[in-house]
Backbone bond lengths (Angstrom), bond angles and torsions (degrees), N, CA, C in turn:
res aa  C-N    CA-C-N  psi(-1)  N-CA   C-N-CA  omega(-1)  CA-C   N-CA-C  phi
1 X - - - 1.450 - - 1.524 111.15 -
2 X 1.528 103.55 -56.73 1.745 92.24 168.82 1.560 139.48 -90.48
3 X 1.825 96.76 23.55 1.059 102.69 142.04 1.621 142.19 -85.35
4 X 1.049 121.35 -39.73 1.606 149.97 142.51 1.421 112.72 -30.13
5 X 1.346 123.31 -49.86 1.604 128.53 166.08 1.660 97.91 -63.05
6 X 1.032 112.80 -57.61 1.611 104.64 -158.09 1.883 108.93 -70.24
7 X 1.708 96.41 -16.22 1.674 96.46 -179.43 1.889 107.33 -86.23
8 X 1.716 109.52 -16.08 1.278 117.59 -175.99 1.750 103.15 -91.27
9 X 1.253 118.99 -11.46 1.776 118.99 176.82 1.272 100.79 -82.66
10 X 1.670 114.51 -42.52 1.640 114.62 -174.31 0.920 119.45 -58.19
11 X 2.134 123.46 -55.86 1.348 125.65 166.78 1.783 120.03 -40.74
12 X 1.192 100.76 -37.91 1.597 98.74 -174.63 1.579 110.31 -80.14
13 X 1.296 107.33 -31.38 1.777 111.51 177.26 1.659 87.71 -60.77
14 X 1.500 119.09 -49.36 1.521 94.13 -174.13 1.086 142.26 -101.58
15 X 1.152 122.87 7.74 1.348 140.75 135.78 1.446 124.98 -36.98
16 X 1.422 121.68 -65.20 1.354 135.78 148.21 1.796 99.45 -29.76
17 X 1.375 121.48 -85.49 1.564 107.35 -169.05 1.450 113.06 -52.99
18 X 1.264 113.36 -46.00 1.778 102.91 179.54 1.769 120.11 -59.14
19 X 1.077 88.42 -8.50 1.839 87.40 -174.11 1.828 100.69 -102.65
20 X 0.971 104.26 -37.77 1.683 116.33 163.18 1.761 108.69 -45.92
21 X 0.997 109.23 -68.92 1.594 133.93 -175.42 1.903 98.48 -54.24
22 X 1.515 98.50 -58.86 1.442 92.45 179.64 1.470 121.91 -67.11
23 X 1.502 120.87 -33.18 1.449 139.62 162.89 1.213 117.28 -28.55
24 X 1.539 109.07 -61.85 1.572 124.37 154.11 1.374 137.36 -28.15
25 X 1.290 97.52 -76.28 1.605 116.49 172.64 1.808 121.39 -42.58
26 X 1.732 89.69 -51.65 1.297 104.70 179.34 1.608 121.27 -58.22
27 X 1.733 97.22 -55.47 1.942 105.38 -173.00 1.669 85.95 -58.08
28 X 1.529 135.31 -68.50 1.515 126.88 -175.38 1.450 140.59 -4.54
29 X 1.523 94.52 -78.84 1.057 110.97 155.46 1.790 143.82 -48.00
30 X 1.422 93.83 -26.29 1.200 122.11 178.58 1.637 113.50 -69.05
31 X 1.630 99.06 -70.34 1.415 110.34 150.69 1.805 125.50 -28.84
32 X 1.278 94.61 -60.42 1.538 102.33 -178.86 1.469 109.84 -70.51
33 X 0.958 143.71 -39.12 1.390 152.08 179.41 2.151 97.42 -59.74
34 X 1.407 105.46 -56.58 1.393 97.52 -161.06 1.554 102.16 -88.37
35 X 1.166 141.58 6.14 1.672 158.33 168.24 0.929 114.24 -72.25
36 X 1.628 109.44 -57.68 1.813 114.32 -151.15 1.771 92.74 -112.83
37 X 1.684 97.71 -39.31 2.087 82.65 -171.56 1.859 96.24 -120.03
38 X 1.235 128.84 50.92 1.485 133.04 172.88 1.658 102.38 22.52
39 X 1.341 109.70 57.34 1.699 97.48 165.38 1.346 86.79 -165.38
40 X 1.377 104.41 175.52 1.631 109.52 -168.47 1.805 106.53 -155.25
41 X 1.450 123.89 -160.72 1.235 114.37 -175.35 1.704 72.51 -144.05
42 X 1.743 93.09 131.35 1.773 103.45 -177.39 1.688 110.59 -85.48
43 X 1.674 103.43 -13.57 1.528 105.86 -166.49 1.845 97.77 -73.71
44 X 1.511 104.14 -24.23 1.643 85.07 -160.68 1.497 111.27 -90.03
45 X 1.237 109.25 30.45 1.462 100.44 173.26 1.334 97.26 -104.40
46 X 1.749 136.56 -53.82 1.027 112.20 164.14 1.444 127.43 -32.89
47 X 1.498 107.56 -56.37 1.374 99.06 -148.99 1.823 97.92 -65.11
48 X 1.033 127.98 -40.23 1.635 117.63 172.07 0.917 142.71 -39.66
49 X 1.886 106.53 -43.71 1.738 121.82 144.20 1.460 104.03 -42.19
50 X 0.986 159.88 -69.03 1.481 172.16 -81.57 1.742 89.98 -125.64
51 X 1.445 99.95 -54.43 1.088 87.80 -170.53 1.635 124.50 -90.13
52 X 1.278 111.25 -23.04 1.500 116.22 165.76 0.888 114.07 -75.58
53 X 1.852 139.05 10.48 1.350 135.83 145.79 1.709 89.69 -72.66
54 X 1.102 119.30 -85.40 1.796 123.43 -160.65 1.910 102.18 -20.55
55 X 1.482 83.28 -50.02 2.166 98.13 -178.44 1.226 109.15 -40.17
56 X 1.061 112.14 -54.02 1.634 139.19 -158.78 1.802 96.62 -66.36
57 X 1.496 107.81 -73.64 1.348 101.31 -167.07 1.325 118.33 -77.58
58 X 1.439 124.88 -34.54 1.044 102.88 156.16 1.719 144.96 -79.20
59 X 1.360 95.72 6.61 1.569 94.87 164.24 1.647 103.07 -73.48
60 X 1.668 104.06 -40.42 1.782 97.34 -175.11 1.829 96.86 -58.76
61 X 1.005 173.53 -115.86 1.309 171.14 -74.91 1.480 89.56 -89.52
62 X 1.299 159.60 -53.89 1.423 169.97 165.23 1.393 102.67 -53.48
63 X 1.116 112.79 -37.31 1.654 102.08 167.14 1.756 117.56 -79.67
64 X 1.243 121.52 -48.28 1.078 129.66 163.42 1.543 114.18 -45.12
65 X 0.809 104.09 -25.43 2.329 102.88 -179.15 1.498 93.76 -98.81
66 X 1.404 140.07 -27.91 1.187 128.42 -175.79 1.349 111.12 -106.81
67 X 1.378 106.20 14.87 1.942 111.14 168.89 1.161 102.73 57.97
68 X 1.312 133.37 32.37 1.875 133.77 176.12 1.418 101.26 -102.43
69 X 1.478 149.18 38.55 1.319 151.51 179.39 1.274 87.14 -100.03
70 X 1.624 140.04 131.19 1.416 155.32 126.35 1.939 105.67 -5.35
71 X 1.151 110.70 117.99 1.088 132.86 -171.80 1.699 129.42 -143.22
72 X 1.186 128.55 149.34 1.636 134.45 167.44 1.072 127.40 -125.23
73 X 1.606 109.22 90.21 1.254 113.56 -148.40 2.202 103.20 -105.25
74 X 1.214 99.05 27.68 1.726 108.98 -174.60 1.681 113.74 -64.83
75 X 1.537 103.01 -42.24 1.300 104.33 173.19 1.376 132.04 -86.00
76 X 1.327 102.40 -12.35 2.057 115.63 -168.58 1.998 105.62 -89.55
77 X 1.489 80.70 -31.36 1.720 95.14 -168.93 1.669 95.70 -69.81
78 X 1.441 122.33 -29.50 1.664 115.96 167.71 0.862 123.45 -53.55
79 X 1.318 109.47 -34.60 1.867 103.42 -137.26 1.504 103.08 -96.85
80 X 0.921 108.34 163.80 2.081 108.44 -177.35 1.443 95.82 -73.22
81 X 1.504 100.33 163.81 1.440 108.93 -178.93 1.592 120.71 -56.09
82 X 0.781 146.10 -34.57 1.649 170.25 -138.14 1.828 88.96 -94.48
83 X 1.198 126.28 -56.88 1.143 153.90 148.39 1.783 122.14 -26.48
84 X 1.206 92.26 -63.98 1.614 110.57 174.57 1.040 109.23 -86.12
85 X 1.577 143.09 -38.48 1.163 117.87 161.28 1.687 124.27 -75.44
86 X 1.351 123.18 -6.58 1.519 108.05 169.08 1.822 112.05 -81.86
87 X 1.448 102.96 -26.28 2.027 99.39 162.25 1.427 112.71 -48.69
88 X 1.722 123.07 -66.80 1.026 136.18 154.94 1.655 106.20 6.89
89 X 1.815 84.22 -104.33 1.724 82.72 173.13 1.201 155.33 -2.14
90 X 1.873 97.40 -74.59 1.067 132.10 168.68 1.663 114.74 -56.24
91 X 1.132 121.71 -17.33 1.366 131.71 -153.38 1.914 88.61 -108.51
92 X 1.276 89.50 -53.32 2.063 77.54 -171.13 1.608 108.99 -75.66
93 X 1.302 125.43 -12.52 0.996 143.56 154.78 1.544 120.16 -24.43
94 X 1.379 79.73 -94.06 1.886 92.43 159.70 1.404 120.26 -67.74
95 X 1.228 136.46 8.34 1.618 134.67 -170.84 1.651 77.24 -103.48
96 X 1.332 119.37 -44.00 1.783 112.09 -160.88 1.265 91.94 -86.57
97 X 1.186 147.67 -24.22 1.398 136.19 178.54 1.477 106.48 -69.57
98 X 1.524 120.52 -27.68 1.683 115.50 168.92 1.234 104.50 -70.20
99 X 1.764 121.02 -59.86 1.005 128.33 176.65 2.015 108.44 -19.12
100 X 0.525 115.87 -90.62 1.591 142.78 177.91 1.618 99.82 -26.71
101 X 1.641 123.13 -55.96 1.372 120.68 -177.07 1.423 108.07 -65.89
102 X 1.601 112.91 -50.92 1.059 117.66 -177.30 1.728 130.50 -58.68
103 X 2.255 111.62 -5.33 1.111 108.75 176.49 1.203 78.38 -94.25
104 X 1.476 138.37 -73.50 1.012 129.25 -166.76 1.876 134.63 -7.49
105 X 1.159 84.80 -52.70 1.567 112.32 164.79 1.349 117.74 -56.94
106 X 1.421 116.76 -67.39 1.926 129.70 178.37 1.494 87.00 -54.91
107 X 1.175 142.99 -71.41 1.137 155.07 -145.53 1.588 103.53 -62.33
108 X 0.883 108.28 -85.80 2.231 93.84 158.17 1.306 139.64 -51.23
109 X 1.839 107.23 -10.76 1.445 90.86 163.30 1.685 104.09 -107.57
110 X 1.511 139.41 21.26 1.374 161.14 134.94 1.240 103.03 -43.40
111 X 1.467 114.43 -68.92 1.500 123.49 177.81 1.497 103.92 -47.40
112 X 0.763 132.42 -66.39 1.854 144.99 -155.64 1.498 100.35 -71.68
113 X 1.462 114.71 -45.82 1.763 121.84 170.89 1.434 110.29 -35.90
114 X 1.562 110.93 -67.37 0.879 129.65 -157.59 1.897 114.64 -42.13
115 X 0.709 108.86 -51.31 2.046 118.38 157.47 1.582 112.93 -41.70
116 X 1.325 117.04 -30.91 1.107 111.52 -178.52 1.113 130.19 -127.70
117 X 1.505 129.60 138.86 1.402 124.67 -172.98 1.594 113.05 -110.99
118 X 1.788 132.54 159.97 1.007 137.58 -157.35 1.719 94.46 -72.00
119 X 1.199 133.82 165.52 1.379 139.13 -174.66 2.031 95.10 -81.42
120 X 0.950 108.81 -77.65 1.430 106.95 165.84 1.089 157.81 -1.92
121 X 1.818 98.37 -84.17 1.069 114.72 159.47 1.687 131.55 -83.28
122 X 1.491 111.58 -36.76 1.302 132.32 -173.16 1.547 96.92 91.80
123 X 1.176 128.94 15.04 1.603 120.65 155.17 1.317 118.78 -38.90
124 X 1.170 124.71 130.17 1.779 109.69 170.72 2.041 102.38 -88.37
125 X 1.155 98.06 134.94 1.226 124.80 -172.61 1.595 106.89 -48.46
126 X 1.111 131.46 -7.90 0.954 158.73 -146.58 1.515 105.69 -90.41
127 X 1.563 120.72 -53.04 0.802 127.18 -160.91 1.824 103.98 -101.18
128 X 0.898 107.93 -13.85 1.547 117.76 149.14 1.230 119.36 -60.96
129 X 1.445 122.36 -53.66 1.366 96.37 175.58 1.731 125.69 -65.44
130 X 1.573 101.66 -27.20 1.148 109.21 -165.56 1.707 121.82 -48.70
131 X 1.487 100.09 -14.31 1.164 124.02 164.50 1.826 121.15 -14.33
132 X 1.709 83.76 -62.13 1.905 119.05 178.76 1.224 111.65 -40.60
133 X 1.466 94.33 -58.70 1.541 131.04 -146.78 2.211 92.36 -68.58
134 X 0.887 110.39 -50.81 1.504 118.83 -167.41 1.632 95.48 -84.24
135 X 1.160 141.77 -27.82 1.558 125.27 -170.03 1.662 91.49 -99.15
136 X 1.307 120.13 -20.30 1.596 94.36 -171.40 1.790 101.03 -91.11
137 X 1.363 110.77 -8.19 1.881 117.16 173.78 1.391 92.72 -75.88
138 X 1.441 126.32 -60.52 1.358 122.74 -141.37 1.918 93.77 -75.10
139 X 1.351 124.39 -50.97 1.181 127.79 150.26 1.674 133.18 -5.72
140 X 1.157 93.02 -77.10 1.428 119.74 -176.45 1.876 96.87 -75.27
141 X 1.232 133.32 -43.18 1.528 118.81 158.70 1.623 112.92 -43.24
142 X 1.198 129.22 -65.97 1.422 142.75 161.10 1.557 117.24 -18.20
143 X 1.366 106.15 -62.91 1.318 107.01 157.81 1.426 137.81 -72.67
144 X 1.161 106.34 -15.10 1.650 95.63 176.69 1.748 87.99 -85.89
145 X 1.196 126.45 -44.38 1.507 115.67 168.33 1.257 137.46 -23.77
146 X 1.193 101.17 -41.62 1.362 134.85 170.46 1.454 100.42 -58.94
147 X 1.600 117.51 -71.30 1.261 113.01 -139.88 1.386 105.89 -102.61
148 X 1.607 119.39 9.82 1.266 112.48 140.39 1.398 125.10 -118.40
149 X 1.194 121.89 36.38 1.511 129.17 136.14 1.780 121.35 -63.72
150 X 1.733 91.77 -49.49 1.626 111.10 175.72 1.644 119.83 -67.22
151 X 1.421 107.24 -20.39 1.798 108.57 178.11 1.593 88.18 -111.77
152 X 1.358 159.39 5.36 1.253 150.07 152.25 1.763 113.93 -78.57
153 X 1.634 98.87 -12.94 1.618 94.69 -171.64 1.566 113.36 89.54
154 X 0.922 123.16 9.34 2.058 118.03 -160.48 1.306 91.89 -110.67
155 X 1.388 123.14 -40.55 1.740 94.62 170.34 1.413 133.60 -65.01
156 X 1.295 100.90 149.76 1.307 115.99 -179.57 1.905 116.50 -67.58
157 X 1.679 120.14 173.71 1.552 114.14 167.06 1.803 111.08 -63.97
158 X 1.545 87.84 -40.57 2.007 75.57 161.15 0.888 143.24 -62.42
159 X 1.681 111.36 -36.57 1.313 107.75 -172.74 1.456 111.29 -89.14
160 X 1.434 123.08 29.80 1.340 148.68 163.19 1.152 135.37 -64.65
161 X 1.847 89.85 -60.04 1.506 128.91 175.28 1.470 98.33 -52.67
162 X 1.379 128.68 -61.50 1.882 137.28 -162.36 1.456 97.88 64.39
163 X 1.069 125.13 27.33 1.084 108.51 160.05 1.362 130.41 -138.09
164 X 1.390 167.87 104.64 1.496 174.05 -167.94 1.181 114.88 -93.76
165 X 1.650 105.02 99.15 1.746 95.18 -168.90 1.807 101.84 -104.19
166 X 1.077 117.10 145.80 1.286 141.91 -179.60 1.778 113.34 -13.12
167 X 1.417 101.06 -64.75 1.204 118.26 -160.01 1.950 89.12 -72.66
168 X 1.507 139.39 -34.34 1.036 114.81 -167.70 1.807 114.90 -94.67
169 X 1.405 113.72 -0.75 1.590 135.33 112.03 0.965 131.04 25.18
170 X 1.254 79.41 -87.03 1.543 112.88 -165.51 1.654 116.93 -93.08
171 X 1.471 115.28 -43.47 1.162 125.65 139.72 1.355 134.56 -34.80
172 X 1.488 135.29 -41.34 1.236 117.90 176.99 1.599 91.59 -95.34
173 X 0.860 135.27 -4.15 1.731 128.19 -177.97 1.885 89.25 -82.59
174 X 0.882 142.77 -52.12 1.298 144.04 173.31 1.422 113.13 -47.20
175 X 1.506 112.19 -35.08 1.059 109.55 -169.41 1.722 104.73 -79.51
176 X 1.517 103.17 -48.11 1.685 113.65 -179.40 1.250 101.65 -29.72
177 X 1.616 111.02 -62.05 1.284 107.41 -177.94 1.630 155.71 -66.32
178 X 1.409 88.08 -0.80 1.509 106.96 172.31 1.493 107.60 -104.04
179 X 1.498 115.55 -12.04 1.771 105.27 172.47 1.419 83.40 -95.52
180 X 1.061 152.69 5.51 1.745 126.03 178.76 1.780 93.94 -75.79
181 X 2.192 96.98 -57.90 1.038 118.95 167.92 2.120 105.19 1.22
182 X 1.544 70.36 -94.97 1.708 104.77 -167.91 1.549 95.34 -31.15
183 X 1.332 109.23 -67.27 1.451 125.97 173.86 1.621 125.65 -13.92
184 X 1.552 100.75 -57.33 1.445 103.14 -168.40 1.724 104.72 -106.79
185 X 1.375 111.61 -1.00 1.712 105.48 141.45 1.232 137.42 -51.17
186 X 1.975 101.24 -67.79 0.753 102.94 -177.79 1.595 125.67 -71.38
187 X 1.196 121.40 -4.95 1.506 123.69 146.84 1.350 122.13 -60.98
188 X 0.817 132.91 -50.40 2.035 133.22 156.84 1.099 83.60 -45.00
189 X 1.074 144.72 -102.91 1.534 130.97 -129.30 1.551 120.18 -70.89
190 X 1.387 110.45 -11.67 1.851 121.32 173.06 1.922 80.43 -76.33
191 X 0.962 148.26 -20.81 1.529 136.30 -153.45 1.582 101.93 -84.53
């Protein structure tokens, strides 16, 4: 199982960079083409939109597994566990109740796409929406993950919080690095 997760984070980490990378290349060229020689390529503006939707949602599903979603965690971080896990709850609760509107939603305007294709490219519109359709599944897997780790007992007081704010990040990465630090001194000096 956590092999399969870790081969489904990689595809999406690279997906996200290849569409980034291509995003690039594409608006560039584009630019450069209509600047220097007054003509351009009409497909790559769709296709870049196209792809900073894919960017977009699947960075949200990669954010959601790495607890990097914007959060306020002042009152949950008080409260005793008993406490923090009924927010919890309550919290993936309503995240899957969006989850759910929001396929609902991709999912009928998928349906409605489907008749029509981008002027451009000849994409069927379809697969644009489908966009919805895959971050509120991949999402909503995450969360029920979540929320039976939290009714099995296996989460941790962090993984309570749902939230990972920057600065403590950044902090234990500082820290790694001063016990490696420490680490490979005090090996020279045992020498």
């Amino acid at each position: 199982m956590k092999a399969i997760e870790k081969f489904l984070m990689q595809a999406m980490n690279g997906i996200i960079v290849i569409s980034l990378a291509l995003m690039v290349i594409m608006v560039f060229s584009n630019v450069v083409l209509r600047y220097v020689f007054n003509s351009g390529i009409t497909a790559t503006e769709e296709l870049s939109r196209f792809m900073f939707l894919w960017l977009i949602f699947i960075g949200a599903i990669v954010a959601m597994k790495e607890r990097a979603h914007l959060g306020v965690d002042t009152l949950i971080s008080r409260l005793p566990r008993g406490g923090k896990v009924l927010f919890v709850l309550v919290s993936n609760a309503l995240m899957l109740w969006v989850c759910y509107l929001f396929f609902v939603g991709s999912w009928r305007q998928t349906v409605v796409g489907m008749g029509t294709d981008m002027p451009a490219t000849g994409i069927s519109m379809a697969f644009h929406y489908a966009t919805g359709l895959v971050m509120s599944v991949g999402i909503a897997i995450i969360l029920i993950g979540n929320t039976w780790r939290v009714l099995t007992g296996k989460a941790t007081d962090a993984e309570l919080i749902q939230v990972t704010e920057s600065e403590e990040v950044e902090t234990a990465e500082e820290a790694g690095q001063e016990l490696a630090h420490e680490a490979m001194a005090n090996a020279r000096a045992a020498k």
